[in-house]
PDBQT receptor file of N, H, CA, C and O in Angstrom, charges set to zero:
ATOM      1  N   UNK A   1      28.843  -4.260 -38.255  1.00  0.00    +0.000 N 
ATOM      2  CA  UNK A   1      28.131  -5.308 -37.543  1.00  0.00    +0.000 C 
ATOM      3  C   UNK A   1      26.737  -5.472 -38.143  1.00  0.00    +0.000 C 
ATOM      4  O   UNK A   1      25.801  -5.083 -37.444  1.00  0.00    +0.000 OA
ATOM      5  N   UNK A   2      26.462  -6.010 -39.380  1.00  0.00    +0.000 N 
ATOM      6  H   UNK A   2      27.223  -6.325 -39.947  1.00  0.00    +0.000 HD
ATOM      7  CA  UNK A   2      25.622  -6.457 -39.952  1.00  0.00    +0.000 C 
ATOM      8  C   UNK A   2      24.765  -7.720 -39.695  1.00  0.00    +0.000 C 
ATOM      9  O   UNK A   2      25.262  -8.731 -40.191  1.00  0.00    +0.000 OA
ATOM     10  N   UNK A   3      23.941  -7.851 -39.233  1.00  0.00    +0.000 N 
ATOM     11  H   UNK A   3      23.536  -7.030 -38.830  1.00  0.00    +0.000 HD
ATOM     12  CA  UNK A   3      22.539  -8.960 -38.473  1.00  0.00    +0.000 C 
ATOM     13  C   UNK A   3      21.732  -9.092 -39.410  1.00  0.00    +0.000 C 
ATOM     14  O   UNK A   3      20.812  -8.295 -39.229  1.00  0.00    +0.000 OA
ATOM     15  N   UNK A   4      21.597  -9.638 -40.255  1.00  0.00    +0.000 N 
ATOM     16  H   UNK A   4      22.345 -10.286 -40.402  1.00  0.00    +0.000 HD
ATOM     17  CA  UNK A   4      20.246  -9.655 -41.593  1.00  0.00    +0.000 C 
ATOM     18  C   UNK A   4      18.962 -10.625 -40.975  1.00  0.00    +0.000 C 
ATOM     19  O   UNK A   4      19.202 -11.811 -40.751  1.00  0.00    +0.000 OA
ATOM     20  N   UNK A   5      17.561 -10.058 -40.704  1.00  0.00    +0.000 N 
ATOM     21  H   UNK A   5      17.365  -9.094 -40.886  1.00  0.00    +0.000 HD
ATOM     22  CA  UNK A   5      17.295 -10.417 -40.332  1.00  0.00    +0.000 C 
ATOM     23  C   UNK A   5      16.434 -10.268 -38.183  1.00  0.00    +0.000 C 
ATOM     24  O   UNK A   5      15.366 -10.240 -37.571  1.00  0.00    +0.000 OA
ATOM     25  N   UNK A   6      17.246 -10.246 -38.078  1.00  0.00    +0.000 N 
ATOM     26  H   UNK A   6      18.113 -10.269 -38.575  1.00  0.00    +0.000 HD
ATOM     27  CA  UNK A   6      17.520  -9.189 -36.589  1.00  0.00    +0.000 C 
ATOM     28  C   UNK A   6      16.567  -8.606 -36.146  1.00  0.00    +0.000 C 
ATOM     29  O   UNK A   6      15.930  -8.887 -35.131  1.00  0.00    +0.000 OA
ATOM     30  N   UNK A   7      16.389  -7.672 -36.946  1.00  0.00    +0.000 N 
ATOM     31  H   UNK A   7      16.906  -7.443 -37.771  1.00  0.00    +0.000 HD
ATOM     32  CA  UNK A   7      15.353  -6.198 -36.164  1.00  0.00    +0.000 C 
ATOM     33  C   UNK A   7      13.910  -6.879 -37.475  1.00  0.00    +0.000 C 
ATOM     34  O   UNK A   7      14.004  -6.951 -38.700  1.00  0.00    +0.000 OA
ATOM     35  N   UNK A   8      12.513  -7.331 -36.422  1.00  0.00    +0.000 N 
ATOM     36  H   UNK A   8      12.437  -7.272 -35.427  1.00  0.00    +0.000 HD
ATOM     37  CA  UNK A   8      11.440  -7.330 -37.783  1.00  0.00    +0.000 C 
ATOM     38  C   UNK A   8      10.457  -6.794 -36.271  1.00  0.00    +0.000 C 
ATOM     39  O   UNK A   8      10.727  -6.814 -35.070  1.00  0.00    +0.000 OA
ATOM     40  N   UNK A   9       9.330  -6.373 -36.998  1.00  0.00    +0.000 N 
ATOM     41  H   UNK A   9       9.110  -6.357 -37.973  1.00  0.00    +0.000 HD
ATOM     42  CA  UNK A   9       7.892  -6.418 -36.421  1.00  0.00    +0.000 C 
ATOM     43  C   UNK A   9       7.677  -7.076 -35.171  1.00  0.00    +0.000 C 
ATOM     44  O   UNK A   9       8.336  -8.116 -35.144  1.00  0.00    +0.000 OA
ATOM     45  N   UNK A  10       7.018  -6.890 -34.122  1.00  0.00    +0.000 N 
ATOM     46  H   UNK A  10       6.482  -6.046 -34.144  1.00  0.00    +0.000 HD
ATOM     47  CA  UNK A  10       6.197  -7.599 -33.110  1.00  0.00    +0.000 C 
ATOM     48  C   UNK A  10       5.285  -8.669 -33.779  1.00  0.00    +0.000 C 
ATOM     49  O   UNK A  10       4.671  -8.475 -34.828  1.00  0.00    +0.000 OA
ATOM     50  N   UNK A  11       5.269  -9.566 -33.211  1.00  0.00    +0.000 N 
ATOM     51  H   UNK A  11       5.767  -9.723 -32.359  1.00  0.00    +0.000 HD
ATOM     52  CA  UNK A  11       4.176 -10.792 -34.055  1.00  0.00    +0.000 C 
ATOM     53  C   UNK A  11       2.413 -10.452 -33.546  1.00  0.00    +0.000 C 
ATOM     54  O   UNK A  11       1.324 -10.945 -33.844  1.00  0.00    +0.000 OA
ATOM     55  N   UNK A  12       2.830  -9.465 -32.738  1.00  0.00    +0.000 N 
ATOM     56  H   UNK A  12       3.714  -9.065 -32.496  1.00  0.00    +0.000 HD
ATOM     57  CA  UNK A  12       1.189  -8.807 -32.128  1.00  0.00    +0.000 C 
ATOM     58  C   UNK A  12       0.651  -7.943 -32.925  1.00  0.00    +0.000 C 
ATOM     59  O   UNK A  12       1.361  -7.059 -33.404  1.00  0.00    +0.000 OA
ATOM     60  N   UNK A  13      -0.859  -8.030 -33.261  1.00  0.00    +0.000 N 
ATOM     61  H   UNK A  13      -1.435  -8.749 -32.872  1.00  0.00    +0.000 HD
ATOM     62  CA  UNK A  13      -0.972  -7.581 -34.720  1.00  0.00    +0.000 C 
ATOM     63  C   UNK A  13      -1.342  -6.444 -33.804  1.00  0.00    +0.000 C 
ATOM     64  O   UNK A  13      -1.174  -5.439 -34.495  1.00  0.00    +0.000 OA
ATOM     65  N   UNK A  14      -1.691  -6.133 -32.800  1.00  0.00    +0.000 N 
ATOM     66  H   UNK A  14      -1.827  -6.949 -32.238  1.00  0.00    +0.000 HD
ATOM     67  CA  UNK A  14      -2.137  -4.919 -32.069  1.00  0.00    +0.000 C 
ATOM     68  C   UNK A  14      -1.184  -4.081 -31.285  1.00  0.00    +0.000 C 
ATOM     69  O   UNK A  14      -1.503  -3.276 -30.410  1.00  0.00    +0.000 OA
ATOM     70  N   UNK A  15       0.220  -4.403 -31.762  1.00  0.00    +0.000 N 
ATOM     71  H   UNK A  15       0.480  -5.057 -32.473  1.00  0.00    +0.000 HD
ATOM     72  CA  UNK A  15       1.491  -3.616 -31.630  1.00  0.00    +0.000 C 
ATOM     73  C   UNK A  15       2.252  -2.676 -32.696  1.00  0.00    +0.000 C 
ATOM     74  O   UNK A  15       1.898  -2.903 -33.853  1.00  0.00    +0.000 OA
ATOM     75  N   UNK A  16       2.839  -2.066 -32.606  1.00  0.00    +0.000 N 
ATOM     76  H   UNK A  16       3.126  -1.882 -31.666  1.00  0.00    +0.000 HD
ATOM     77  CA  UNK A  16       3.444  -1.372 -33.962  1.00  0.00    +0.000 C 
ATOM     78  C   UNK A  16       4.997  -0.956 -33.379  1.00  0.00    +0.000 C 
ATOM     79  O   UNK A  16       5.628   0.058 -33.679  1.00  0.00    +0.000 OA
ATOM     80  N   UNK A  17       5.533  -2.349 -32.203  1.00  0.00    +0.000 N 
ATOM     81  H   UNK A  17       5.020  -3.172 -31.959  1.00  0.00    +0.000 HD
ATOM     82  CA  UNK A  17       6.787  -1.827 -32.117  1.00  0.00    +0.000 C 
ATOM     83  C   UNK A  17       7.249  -3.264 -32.633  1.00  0.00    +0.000 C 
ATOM     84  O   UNK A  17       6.617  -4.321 -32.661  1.00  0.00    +0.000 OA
ATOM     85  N   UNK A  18       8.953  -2.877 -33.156  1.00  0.00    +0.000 N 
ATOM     86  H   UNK A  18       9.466  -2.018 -33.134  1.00  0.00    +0.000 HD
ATOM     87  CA  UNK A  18      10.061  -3.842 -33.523  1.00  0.00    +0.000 C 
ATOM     88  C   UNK A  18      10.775  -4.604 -32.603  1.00  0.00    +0.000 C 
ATOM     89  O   UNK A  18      10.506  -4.152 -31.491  1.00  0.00    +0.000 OA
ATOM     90  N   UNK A  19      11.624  -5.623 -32.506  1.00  0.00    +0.000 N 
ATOM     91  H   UNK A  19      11.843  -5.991 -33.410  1.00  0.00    +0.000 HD
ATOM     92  CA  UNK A  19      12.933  -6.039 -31.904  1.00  0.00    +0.000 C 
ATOM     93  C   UNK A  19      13.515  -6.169 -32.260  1.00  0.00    +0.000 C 
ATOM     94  O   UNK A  19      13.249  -6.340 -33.449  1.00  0.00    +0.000 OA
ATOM     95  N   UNK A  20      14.592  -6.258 -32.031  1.00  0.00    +0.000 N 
ATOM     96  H   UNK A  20      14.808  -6.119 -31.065  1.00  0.00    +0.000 HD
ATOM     97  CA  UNK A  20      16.334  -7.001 -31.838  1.00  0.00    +0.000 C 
ATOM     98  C   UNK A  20      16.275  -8.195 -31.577  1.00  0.00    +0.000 C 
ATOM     99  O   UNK A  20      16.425  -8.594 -30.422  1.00  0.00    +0.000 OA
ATOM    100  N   UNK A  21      15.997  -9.176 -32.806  1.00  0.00    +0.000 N 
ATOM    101  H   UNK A  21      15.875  -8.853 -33.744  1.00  0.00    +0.000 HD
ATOM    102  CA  UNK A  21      16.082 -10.329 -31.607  1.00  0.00    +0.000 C 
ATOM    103  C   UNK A  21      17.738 -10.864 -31.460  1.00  0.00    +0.000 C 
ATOM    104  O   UNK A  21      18.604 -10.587 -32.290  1.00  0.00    +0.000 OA
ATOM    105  N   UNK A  22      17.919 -11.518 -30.472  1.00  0.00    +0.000 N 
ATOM    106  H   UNK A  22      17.216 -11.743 -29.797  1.00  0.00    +0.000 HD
ATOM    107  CA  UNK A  22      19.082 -11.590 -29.811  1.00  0.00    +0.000 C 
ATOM    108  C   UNK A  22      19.463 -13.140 -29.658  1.00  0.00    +0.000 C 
ATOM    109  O   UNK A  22      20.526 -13.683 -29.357  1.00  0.00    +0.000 OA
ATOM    110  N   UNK A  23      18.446 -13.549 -29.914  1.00  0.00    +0.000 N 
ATOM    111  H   UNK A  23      17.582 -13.109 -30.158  1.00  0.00    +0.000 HD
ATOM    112  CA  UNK A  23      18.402 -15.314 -29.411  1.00  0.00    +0.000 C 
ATOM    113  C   UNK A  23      19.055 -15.720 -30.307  1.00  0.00    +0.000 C 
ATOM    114  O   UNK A  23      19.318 -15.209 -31.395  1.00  0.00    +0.000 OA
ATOM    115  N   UNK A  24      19.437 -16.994 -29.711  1.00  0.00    +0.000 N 
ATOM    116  H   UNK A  24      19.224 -17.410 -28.827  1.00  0.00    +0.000 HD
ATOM    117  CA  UNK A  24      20.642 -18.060 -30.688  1.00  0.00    +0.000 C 
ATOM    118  C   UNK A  24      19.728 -18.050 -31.963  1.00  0.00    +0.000 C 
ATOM    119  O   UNK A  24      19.739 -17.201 -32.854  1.00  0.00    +0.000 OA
ATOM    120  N   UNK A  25      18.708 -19.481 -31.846  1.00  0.00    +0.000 N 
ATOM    121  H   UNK A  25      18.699 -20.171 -31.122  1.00  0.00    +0.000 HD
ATOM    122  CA  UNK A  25      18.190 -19.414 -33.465  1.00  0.00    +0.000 C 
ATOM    123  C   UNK A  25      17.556 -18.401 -34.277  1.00  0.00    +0.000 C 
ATOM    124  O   UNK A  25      17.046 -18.685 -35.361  1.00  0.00    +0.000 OA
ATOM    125  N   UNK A  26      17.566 -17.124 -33.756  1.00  0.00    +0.000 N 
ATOM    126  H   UNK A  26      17.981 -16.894 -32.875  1.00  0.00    +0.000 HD
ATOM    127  CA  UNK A  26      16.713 -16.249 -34.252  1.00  0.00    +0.000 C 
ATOM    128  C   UNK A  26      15.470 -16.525 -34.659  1.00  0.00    +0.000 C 
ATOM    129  O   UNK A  26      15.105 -16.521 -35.835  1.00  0.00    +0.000 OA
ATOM    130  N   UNK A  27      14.602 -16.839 -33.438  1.00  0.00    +0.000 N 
ATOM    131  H   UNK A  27      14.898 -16.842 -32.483  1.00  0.00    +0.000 HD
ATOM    132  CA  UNK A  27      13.293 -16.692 -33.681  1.00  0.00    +0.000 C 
ATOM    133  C   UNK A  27      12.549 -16.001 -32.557  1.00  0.00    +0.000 C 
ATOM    134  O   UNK A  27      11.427 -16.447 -32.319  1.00  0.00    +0.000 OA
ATOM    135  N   UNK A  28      12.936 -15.101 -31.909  1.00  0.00    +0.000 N 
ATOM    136  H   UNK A  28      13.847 -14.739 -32.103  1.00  0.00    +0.000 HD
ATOM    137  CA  UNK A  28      11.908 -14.595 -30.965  1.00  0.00    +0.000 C 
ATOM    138  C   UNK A  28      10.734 -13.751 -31.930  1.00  0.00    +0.000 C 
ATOM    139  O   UNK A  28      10.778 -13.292 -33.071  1.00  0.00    +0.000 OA
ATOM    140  N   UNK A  29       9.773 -13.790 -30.968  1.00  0.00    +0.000 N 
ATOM    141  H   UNK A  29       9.737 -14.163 -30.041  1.00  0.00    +0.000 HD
ATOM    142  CA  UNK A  29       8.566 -13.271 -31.839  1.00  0.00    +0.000 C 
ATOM    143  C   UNK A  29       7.771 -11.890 -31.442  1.00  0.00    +0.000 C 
ATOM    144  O   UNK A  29       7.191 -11.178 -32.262  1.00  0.00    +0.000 OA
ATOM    145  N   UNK A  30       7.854 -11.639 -29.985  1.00  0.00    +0.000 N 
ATOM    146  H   UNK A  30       8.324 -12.217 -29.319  1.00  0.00    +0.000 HD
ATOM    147  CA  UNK A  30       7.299 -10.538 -29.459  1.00  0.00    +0.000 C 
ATOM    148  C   UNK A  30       8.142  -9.505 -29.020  1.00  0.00    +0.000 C 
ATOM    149  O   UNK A  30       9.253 -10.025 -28.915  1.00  0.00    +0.000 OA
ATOM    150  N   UNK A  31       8.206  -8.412 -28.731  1.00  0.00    +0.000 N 
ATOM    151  H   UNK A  31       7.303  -7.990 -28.816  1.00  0.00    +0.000 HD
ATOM    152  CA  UNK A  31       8.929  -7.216 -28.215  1.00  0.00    +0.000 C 
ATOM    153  C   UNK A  31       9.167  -7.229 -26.810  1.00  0.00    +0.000 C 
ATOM    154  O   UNK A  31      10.215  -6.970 -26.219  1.00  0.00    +0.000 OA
ATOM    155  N   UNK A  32       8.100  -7.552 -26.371  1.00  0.00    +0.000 N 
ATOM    156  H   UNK A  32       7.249  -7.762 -26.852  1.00  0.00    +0.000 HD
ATOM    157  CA  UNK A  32       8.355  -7.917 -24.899  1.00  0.00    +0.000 C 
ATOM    158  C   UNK A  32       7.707  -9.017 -24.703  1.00  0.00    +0.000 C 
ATOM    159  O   UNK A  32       6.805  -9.119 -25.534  1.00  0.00    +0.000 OA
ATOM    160  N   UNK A  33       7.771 -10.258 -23.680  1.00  0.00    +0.000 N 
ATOM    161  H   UNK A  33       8.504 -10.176 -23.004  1.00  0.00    +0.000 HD
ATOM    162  CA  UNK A  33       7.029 -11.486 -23.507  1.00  0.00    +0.000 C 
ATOM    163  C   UNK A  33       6.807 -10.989 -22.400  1.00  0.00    +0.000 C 
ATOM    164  O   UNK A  33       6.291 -11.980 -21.883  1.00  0.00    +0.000 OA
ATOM    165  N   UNK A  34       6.783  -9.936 -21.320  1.00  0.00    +0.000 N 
ATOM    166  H   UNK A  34       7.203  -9.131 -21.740  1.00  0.00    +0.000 HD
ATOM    167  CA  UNK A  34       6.016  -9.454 -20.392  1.00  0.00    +0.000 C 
ATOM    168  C   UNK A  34       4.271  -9.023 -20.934  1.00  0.00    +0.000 C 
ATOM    169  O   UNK A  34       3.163  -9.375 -20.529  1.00  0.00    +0.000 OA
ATOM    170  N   UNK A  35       4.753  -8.080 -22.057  1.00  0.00    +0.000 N 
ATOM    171  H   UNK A  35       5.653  -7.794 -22.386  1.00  0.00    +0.000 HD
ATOM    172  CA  UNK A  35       3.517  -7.558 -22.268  1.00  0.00    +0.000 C 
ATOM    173  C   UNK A  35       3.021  -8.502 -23.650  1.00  0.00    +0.000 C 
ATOM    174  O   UNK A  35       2.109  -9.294 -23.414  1.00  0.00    +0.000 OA
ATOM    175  N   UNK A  36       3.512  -8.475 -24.952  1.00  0.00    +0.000 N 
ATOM    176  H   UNK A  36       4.254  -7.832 -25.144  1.00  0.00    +0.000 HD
ATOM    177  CA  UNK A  36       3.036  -8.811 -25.833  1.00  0.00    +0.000 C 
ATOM    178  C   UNK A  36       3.020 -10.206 -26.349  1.00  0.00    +0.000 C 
ATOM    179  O   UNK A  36       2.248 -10.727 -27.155  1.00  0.00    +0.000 OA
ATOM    180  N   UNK A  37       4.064 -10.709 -25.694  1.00  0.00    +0.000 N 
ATOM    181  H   UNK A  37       4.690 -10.287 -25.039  1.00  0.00    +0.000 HD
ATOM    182  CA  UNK A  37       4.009 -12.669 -25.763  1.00  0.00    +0.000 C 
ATOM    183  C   UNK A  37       3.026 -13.169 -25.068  1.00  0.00    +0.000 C 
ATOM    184  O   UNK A  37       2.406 -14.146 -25.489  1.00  0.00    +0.000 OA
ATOM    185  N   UNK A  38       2.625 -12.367 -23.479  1.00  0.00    +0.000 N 
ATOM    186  H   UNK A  38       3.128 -11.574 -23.137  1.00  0.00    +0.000 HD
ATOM    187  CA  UNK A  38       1.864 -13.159 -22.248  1.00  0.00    +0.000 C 
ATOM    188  C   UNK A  38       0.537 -12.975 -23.174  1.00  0.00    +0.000 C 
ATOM    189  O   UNK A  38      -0.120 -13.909 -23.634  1.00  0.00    +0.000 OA
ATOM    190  N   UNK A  39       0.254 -11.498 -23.369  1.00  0.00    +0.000 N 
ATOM    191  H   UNK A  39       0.787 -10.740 -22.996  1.00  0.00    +0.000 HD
ATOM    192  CA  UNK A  39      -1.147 -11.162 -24.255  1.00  0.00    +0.000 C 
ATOM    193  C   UNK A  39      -1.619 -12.805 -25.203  1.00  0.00    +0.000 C 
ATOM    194  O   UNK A  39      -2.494 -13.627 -24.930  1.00  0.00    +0.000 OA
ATOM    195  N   UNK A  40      -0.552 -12.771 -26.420  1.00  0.00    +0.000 N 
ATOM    196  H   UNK A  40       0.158 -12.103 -26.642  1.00  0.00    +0.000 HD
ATOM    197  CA  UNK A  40      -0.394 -13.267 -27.428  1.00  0.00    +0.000 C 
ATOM    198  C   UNK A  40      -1.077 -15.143 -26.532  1.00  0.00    +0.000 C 
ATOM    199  O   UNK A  40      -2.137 -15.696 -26.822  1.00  0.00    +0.000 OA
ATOM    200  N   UNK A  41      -0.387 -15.481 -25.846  1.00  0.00    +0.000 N 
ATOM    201  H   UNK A  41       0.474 -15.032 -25.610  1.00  0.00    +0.000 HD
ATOM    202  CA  UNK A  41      -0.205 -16.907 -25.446  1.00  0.00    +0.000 C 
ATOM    203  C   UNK A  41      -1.410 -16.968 -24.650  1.00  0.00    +0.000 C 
ATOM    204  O   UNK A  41      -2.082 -17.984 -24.827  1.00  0.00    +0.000 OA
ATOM    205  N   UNK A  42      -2.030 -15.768 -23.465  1.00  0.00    +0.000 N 
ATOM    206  H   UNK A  42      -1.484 -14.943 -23.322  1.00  0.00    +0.000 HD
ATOM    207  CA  UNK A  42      -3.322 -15.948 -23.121  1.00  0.00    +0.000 C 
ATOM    208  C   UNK A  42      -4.200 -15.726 -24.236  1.00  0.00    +0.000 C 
ATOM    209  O   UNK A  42      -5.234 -16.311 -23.917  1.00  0.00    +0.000 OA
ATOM    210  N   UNK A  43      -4.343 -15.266 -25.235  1.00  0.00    +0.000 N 
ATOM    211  H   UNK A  43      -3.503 -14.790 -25.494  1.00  0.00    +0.000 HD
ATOM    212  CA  UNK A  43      -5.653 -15.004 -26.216  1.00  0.00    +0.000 C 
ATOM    213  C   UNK A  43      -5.502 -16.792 -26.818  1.00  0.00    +0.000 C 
ATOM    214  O   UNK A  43      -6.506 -17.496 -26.928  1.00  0.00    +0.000 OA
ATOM    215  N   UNK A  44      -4.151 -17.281 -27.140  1.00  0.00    +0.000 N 
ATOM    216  H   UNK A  44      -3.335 -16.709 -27.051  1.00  0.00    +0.000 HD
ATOM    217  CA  UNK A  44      -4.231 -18.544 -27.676  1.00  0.00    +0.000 C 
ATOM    218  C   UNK A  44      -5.182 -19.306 -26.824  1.00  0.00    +0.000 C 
ATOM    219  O   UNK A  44      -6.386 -19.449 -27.034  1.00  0.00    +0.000 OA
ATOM    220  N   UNK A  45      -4.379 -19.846 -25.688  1.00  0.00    +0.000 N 
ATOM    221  H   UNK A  45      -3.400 -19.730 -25.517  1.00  0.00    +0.000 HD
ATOM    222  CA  UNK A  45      -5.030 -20.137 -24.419  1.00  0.00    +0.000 C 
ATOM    223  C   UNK A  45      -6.504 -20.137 -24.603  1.00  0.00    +0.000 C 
ATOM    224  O   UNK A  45      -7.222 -21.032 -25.050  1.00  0.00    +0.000 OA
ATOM    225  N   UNK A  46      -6.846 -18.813 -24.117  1.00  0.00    +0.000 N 
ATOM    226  H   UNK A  46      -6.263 -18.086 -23.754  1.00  0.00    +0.000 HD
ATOM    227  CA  UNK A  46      -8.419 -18.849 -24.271  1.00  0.00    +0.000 C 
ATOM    228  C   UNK A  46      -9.527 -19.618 -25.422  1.00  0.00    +0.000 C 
ATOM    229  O   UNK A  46     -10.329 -20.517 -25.170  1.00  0.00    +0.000 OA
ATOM    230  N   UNK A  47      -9.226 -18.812 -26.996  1.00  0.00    +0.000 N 
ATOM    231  H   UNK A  47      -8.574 -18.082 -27.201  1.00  0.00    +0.000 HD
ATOM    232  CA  UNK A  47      -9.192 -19.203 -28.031  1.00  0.00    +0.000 C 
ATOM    233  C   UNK A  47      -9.151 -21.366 -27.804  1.00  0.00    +0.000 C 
ATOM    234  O   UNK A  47     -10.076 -22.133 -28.071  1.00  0.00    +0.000 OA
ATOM    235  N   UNK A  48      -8.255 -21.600 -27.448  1.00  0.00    +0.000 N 
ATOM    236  H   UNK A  48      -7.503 -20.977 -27.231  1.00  0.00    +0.000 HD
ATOM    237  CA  UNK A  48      -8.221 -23.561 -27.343  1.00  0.00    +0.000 C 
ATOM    238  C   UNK A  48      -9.135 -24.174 -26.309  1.00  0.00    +0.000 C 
ATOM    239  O   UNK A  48      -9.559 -25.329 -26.342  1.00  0.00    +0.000 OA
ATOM    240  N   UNK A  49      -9.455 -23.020 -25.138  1.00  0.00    +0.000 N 
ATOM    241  H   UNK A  49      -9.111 -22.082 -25.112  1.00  0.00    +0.000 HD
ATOM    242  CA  UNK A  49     -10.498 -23.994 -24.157  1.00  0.00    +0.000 C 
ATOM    243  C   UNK A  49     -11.761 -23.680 -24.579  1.00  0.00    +0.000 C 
ATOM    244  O   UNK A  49     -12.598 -24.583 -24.559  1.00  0.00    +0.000 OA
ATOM    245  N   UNK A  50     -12.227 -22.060 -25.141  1.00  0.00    +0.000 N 
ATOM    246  H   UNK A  50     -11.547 -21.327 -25.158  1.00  0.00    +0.000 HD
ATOM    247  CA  UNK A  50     -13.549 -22.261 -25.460  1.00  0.00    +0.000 C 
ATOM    248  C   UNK A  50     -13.759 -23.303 -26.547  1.00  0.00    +0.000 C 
ATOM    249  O   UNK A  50     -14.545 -24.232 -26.366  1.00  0.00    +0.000 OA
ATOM    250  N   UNK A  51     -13.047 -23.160 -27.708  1.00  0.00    +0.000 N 
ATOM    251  H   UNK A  51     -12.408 -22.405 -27.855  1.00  0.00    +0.000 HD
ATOM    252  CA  UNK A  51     -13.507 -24.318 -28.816  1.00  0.00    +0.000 C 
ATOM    253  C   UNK A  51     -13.065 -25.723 -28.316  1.00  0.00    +0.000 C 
ATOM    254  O   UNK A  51     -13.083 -26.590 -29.190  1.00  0.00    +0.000 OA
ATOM    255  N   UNK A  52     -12.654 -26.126 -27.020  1.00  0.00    +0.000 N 
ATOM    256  H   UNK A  52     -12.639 -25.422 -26.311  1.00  0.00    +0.000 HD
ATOM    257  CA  UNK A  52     -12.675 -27.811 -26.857  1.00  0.00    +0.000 C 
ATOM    258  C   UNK A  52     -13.798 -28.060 -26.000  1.00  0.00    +0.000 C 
ATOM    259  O   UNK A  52     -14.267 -29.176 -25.777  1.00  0.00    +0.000 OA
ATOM    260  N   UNK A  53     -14.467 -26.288 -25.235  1.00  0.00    +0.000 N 
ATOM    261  H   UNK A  53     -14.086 -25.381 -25.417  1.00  0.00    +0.000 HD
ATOM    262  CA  UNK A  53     -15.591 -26.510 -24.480  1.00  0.00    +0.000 C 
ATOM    263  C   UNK A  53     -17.069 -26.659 -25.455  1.00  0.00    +0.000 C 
ATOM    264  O   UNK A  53     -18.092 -27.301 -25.217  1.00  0.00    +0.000 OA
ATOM    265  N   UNK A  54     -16.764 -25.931 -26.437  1.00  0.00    +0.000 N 
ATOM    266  H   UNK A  54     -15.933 -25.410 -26.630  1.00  0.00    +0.000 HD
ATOM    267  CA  UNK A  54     -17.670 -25.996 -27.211  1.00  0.00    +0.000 C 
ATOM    268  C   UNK A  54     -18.481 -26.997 -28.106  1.00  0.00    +0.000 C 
ATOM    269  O   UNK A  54     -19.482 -26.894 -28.814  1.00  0.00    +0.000 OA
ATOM    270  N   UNK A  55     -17.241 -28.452 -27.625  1.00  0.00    +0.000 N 
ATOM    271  H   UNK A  55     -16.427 -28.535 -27.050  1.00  0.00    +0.000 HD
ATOM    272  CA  UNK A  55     -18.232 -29.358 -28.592  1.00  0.00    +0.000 C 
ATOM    273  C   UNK A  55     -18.938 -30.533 -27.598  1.00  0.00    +0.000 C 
ATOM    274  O   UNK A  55     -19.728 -31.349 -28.073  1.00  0.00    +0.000 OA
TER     275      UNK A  55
């Protein structure tokens, strides 16, 4: 049962765990979207309102 592709890195540069991803198109990105997607999507978040507050 060969998956090429499958198991890579957390997309959180402040993680050092892997997944399985499992999803149809194979693109999940975080290990967990409890902990490391919500992180990931609030720092975006933040990151887009200060610089639209900023000008």
């Amino acid at each position: 049962m060969s998956s090429p592709g499958r198991l890579r890195p957390c997309e959180n540069p402040g993680c050092r765990l892997f997944l399985i991803d499992h999803s149809k198109p194979n693109r999940a990105r975080w290990c967990s979207m409890a902990v490391c997607g919500n992180r990931m999507k609030a720092r975006r978040h933040y990151q887009r309102t200060r610089q639209g507050g900023a000008d």
